[in-house]
C-alpha positions as CSV (number, residue, x, y, z in Angstrom):
1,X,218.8,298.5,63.5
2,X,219.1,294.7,64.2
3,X,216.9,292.9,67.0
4,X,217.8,290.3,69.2
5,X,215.4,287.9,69.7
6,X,215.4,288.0,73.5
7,X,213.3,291.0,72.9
8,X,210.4,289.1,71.7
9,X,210.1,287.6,75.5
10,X,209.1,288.4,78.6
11,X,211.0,287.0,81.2
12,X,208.8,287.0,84.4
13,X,210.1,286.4,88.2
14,X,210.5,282.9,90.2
15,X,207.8,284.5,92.0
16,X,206.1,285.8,89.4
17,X,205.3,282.1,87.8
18,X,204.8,280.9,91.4
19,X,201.8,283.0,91.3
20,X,200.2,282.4,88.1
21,X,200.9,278.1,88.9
22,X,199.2,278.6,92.0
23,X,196.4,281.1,90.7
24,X,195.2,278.4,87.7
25,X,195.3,275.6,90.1
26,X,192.9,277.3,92.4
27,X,190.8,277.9,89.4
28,X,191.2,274.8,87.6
29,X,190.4,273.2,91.0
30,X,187.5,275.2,92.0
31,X,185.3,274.6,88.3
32,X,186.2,270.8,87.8
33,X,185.5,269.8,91.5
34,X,184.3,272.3,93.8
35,X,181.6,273.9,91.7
36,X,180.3,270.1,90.2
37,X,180.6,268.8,94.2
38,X,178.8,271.6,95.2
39,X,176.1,271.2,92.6
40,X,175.6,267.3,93.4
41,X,175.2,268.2,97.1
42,X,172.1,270.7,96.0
43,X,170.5,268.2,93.5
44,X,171.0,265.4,95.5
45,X,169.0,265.5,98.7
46,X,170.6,262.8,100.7
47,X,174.2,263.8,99.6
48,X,176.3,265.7,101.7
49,X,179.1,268.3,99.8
50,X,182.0,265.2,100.7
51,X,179.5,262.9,98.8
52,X,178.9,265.3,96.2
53,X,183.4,265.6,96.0
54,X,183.7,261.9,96.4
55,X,181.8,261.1,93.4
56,X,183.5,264.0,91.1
57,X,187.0,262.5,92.3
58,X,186.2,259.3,91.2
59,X,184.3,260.0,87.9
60,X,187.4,262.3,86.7
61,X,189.9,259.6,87.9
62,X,187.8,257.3,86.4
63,X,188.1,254.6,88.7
64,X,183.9,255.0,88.5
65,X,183.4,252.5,91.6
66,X,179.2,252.9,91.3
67,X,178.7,253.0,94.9
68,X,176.5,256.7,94.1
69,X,174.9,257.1,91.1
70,X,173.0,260.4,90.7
71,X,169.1,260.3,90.0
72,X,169.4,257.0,92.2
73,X,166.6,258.7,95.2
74,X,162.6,257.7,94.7
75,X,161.9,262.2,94.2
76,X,163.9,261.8,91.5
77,X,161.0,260.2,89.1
78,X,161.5,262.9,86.3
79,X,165.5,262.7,85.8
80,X,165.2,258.9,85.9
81,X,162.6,258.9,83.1
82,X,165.2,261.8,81.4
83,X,168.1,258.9,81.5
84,X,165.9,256.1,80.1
85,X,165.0,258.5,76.6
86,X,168.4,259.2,76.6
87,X,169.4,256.1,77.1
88,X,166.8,254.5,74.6
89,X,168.5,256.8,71.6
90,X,172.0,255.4,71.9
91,X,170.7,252.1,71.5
92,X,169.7,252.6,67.8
């Protein structure tokens, strides 16, 4: 009994693949920007959700402009004291 190798696949439809492109965009979309934007926005009092989407664009493009900078707000005295041990281990 002799197998072709054909067998081995399966061959899925134009529309099919259309699907499964457009399904793991939405989810590739919706955990590396949405769900970060979304979490800036509640962390960050004075952010709004576009700030909060801004600021994931630009970090993941890496253009990194600096015009926000989370932990930047005067509430935020225990985050910013975080960052500065953090910050004081790399330097060793």
């Amino acid at each position: 009994m002799r197998h072709d190798v054909s067998d081995c696949y399966v061959y899925y439809t134009h529309r099919q693949q259309t699907w499964f492109v457009n399904a793991c965009s939405v989810l590739v979309t919706t955990f590396f920007v949405l769900l970060p934007s979304l979490a800036f926005h509640l962390i960050e009092s004075e952010w709004s959700f576009l700030d909060g989407f801004y600021f994931v664009f630009i970090s993941l493009t890496t253009i990194g402009l600096g015009d926000y900078i989370p932990g930047d707000e005067r509430g935020h005295g225990k985050l910013r004291v975080m960052m500065k041990i953090e910050d004081d281990d790399e330097d060793e």
